[in-house]
C-alpha positions as CSV (number, residue, x, y, z in Angstrom):
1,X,-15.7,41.8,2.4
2,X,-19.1,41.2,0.5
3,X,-21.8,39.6,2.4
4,X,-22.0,36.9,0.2
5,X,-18.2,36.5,0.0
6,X,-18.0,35.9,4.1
7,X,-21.3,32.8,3.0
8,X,-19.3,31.6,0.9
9,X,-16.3,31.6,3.2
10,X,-18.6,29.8,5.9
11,X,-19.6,27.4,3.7
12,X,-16.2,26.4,2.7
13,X,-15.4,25.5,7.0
14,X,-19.0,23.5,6.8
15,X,-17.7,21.2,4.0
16,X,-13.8,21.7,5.2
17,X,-12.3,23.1,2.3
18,X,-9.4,25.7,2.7
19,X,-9.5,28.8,1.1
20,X,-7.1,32.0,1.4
21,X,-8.1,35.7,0.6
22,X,-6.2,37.0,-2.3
23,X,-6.7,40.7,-2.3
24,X,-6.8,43.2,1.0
25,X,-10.7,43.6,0.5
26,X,-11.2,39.7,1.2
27,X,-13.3,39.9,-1.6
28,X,-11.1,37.4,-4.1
29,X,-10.8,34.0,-2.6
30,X,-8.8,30.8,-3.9
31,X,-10.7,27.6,-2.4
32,X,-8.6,24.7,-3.0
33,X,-10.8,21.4,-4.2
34,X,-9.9,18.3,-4.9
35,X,-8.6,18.8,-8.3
36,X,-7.0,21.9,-7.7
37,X,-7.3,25.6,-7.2
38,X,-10.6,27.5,-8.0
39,X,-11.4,31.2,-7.7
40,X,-14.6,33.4,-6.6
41,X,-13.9,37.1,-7.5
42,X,-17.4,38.8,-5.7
43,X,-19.9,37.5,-7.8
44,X,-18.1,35.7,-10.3
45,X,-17.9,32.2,-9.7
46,X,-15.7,28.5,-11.2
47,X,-19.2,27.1,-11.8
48,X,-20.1,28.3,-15.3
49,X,-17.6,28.5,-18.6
50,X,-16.3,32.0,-20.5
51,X,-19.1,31.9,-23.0
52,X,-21.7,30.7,-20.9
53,X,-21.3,34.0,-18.5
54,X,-21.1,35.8,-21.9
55,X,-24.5,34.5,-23.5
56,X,-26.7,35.1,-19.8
57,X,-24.6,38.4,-19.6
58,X,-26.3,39.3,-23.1
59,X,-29.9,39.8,-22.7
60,X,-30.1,39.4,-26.4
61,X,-28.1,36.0,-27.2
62,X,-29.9,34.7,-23.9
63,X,-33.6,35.8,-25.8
64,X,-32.3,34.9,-29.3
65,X,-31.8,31.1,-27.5
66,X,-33.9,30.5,-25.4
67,X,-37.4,31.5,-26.4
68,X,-38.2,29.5,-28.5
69,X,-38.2,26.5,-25.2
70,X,-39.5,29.0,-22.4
71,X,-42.3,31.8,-22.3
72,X,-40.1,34.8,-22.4
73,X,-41.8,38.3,-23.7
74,X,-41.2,39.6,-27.2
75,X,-38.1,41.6,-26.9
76,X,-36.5,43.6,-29.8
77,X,-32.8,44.8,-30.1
78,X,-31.4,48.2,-31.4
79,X,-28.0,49.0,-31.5
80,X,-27.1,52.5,-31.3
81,X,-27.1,54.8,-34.2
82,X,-24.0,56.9,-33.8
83,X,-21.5,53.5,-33.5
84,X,-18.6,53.8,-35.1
85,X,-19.4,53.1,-38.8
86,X,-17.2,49.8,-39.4
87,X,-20.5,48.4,-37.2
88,X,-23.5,50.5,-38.7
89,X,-23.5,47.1,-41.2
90,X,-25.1,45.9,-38.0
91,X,-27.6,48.7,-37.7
92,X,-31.6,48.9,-39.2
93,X,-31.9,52.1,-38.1
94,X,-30.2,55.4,-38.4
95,X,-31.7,57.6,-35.5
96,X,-33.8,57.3,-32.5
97,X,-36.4,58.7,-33.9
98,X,-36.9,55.5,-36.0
99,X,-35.7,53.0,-33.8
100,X,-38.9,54.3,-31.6
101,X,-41.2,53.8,-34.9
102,X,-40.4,50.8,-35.0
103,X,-41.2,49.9,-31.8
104,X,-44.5,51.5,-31.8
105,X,-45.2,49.8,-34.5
106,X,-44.3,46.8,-33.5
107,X,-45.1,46.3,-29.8
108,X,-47.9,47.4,-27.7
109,X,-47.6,49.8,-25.0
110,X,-46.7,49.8,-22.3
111,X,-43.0,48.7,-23.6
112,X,-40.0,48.2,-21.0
113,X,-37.2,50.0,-22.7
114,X,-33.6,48.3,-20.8
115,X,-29.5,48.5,-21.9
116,X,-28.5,44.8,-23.1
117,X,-26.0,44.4,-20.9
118,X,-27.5,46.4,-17.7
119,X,-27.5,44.8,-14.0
120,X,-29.3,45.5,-10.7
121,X,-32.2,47.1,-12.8
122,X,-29.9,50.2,-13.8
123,X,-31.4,52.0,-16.8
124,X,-34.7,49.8,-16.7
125,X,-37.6,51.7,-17.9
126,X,-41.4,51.5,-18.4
127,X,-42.8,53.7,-21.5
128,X,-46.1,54.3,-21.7
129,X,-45.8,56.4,-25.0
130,X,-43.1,57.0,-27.7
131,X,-42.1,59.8,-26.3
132,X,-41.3,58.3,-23.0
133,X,-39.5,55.5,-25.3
134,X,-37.5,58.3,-27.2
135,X,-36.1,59.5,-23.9
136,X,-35.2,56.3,-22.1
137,X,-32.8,55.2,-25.8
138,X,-31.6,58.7,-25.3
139,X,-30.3,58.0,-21.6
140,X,-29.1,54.5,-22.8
141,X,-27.0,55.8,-26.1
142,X,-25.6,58.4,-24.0
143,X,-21.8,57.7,-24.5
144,X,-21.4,60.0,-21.9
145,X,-22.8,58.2,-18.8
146,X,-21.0,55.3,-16.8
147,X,-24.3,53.1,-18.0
148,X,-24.1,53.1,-22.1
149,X,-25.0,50.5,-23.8
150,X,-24.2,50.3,-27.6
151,X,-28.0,48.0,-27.7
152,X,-31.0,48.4,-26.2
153,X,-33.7,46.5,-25.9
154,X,-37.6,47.0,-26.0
155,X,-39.4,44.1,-24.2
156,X,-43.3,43.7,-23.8
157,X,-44.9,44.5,-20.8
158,X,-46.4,41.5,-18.7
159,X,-48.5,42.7,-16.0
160,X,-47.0,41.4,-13.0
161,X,-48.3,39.7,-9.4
162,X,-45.2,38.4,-8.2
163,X,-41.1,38.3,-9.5
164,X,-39.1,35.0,-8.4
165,X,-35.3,34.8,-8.1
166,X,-34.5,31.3,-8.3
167,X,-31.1,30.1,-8.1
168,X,-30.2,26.8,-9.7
169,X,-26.6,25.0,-9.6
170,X,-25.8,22.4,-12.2
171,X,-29.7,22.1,-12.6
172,X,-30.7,21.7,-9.3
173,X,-32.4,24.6,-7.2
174,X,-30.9,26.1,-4.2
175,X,-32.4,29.2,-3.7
176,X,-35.9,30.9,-3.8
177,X,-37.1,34.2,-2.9
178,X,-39.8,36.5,-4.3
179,X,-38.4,40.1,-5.2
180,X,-40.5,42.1,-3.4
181,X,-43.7,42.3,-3.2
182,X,-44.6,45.2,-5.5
183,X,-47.6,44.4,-8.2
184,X,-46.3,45.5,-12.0
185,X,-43.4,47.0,-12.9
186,X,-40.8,45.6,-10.2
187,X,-37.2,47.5,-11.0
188,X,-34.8,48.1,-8.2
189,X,-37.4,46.8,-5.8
190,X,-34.7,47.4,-2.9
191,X,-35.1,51.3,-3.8
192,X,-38.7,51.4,-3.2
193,X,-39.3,50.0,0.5
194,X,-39.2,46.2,-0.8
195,X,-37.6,43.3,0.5
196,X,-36.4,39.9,-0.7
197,X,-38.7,37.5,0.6
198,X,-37.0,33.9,1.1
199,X,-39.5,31.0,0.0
200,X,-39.2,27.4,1.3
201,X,-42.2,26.5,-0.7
202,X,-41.2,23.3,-2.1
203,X,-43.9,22.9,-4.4
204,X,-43.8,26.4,-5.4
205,X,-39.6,25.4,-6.2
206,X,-40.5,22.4,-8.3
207,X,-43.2,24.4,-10.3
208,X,-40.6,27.3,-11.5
209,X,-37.6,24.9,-11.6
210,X,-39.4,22.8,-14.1
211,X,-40.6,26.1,-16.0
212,X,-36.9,26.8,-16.5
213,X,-35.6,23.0,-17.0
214,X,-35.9,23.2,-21.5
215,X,-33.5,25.6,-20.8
216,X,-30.6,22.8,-20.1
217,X,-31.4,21.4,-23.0
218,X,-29.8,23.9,-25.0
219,X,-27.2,24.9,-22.8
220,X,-25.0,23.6,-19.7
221,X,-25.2,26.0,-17.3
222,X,-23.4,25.6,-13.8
223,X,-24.7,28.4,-11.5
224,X,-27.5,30.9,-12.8
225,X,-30.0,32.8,-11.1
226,X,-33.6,32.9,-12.9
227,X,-35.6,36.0,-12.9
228,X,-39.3,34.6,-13.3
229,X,-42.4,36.6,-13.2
230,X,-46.1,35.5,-12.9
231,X,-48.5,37.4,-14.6
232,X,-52.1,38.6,-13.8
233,X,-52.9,35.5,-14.9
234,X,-50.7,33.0,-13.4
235,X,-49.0,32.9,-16.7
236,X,-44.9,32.0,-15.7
237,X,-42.9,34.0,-17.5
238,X,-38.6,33.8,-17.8
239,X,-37.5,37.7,-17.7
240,X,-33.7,37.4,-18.1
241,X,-30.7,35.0,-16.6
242,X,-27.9,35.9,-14.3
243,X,-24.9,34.2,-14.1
244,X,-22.9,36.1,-11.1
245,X,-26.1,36.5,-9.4
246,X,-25.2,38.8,-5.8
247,X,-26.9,38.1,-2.3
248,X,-26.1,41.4,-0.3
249,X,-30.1,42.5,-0.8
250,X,-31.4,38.8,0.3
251,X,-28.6,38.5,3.3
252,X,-29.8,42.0,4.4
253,X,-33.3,41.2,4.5
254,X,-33.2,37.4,5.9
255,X,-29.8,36.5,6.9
256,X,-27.0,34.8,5.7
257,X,-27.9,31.3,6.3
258,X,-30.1,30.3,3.5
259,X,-26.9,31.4,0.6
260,X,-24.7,29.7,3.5
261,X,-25.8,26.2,2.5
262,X,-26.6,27.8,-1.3
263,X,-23.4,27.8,-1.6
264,X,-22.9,24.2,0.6
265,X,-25.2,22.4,-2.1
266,X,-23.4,23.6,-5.4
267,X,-20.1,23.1,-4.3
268,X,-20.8,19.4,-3.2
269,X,-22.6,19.2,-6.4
270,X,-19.9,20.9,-7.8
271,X,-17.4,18.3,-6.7
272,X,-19.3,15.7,-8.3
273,X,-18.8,17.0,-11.5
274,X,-15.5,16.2,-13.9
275,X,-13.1,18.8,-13.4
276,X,-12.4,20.4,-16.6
277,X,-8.9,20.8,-17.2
């Protein structure tokens, strides 16, 4: 069972809900509410619809929607030159080689070069030069690698003091912690000796939940965790959204309390919305 399944578990006794395991891993559990049945498969949760898990999911789409209401850095997206050709329709560019042109012509360096579709900071890399920007697409359009992405993405570099997680359910926060505490470039910050640090700053809560609340005026969204990063100068910038955010770092670092009642708060606010079907 994943730590954040056995929360979630406790938090359904706290608000007396019944739930039963539905696979031998305990890791796929039907929670019975007052309208019916609803299922949490690991991180994959009732609380958001199909396509809004499929717009966070794309780094892209979430860009392409939201930037224009939150600071986000520029990001640029390349799909992959060797496709099949019924997509190349799709494509600006026919090689690396000028995919990276363009983004050295484009942006300034240092660029972060990342798969569209990556999690857990797999395949996340800062370029200080093209060459460096060549090699990352190359490991990213590798078809041969369990990571392969058919678009990458080049996103400017924002000099970093601190990264927030904060997790917000049906618009309301109910979870903070600061990824780490490296300064800069912050990827897989569990690999390096870092720790998720939980915050109980309220007034730091309000300050980043109110940086991300244009966002709902776009779109509904029922469980998402924000990826926020300050800059050198204090500057609040929205780095990508997560809509099956996963606890196991936080847990192992602080406990399991905190995403106990996480996970109390959104399904009570949960239960106050309409059921859907």
């Amino acid at each position: 069972m994943e730590k954040q399944i056995s929360a979630l578990t406790q938090a359904c006794e706290q608000l007396k809900l019944d739930y039963r395991f539905i696979d031998k891993e305990q890791n796929v559990v039907q929670v019975a509410m007052p309208w019916g049945y609803e299922y949490f498969q690991i991180g994959r949760t009732p609380f958001n619809k199909e396509v809004v898990w499929g717009l966070l999911r794309d780094k892209k789409h979430s860009y392409d929607l939201f930037h224009d209401c939150v600071t986000m850095p520029q990001t640029l997206a390349f799909l992959d030159p060797s496709v099949p050709e019924e997509y190349r329709n799709y494509s600006q560019f026919d090689s690396i080689d000028a995919i990276t042109r363009n983004i050295e012509s484009t942006l300034d360096f240092p660029v972060v070069i990342k798969p569209n579709a990556g999690a857990l900071g797999m395949g996340v890399y800062l370029c200080q030069h093209a060459s460096e920007v060549e090699q990352a697409l190359t490991h990213i359009f590798n078809k041969q690698s369990q990571h392969y992405d058919y678009v990458a993405l080049a996103q400017t570099f924002v000099p970093t003091q601190r990264e927030y997680r904060l997790v917000c359910a049906f618009g309301e926060p109910v979870l903070l912690y600061q990824r780490g505490n490296i300064i800069g470039f912050n990827a897989q910050y569990w690999h390096k000796g870092e720790k998720a640090v939980h915050i109980e700053n309220a007034t730091l809560m309000q300050r980043l939940t109110e940086f991300v609340r244009p966002i709902y005026q776009k779109l509904e969204i029922g469980f998402v965790g924000f990826d926020i990063i300050e800059s050198d100068d204090n500057t609040l910038y929205l780095i990508e959204l997560n809509s099956s955010p996963k606890f196991n770092n936080f847990i192992a670092a602080n406990g399991s309390e905190a995403v106990i009642q996480m996970y109390v708060k959104t399904l009570n606010l949960f239960t106050q919305k309409t059921p859907r079907f």
